[in-house]
C-alpha positions in Angstrom: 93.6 88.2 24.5 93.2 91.3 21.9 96.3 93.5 21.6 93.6 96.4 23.0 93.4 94.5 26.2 97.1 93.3 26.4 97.9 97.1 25.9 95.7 97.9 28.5 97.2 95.3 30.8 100.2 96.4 30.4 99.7 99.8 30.7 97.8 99.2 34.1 101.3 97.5 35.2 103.3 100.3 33.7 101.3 102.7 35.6 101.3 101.1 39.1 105.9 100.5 38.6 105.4 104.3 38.3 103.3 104.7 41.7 105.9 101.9 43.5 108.8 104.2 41.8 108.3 107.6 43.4 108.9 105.9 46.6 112.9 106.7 46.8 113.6 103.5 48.7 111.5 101.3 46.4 113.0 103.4 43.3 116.7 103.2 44.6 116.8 99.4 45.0 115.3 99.2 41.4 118.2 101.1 39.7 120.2 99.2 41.6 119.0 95.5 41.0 119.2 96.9 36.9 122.7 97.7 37.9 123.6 94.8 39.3 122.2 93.1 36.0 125.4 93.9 34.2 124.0 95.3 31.3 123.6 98.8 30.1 120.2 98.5 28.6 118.6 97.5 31.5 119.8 100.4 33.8 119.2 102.7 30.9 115.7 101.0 31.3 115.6 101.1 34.9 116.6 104.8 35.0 114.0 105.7 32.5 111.6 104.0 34.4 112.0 106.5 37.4 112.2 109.3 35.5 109.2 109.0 33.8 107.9 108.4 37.2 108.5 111.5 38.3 107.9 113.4 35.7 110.9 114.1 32.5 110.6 117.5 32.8 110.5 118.1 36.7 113.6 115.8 36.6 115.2 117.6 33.9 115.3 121.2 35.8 115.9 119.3 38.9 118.9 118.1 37.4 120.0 121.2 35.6 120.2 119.9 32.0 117.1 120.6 29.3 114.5 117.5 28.3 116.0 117.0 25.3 119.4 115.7 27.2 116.9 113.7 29.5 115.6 111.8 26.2 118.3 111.6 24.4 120.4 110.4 27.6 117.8 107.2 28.0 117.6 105.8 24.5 119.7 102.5 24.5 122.2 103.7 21.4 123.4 107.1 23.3 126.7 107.0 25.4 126.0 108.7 28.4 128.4 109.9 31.2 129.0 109.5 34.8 128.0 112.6 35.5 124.8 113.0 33.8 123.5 109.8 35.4 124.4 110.8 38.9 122.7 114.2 37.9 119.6 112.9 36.8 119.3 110.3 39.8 120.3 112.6 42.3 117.5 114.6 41.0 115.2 111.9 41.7 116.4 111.5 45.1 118.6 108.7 44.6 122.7 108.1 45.0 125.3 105.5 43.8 126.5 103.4 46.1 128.8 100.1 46.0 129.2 97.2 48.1 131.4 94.4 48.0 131.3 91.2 46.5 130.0 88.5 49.1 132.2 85.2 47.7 131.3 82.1 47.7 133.1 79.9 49.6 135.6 81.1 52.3 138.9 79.5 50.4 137.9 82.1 47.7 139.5 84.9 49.7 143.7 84.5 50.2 
């Protein structure tokens, strides 16, 4: 396969995540399956993922912080706080939530 049509490919899949995305249901259980992950650059990822969905800059106002946060906020190397992510995904329609742990066995729990 050429690198056109693998960029193509992939693009085609990159576009139709974005269509699933702007679905708040579909878009929640994907930050939250990133989350779950453990690591940072995968929700960073995941994040980004539904923000470019639904547009950086309709995000951004929604959010009340400029673009230039929004970019900087989603590259891998930037600390970002609490409460710019619950900004930007509360502008995308979705909230944090926890849960708690199922264990394993039940002797686990004294």
């Amino acid at each position: 396969m050429s690198k056109k049509v693998k960029a193509a490919v992939s693009w085609d899949l990159k576009e139709k995540l974005y269509e699933d995305l702007l679905d708040p249901s579909y878009a929640a259980a994907y930050v939250n399956e990133a989350l779950l992950e453990g690591d940072e650059v995968v929700f960073k990822t995941a994040v980004a993922d539904v923000i470019h969905a639904r547009g950086v800059g309709k995000v951004a106002e929604a959010a009340g912080v400029n673009r230039v946060t929004v970019f900087k906020t989603l590259k891998p190397e930037t600390r970002t706080s609490f409460t710019t992510y619950h900004s930007l995904l509360t502008a995308c329609g979705i909230d944090f939530a926890t849960r708690p742990i199922k264990s394993r066995t039940r002797s686990a729990r004294k």
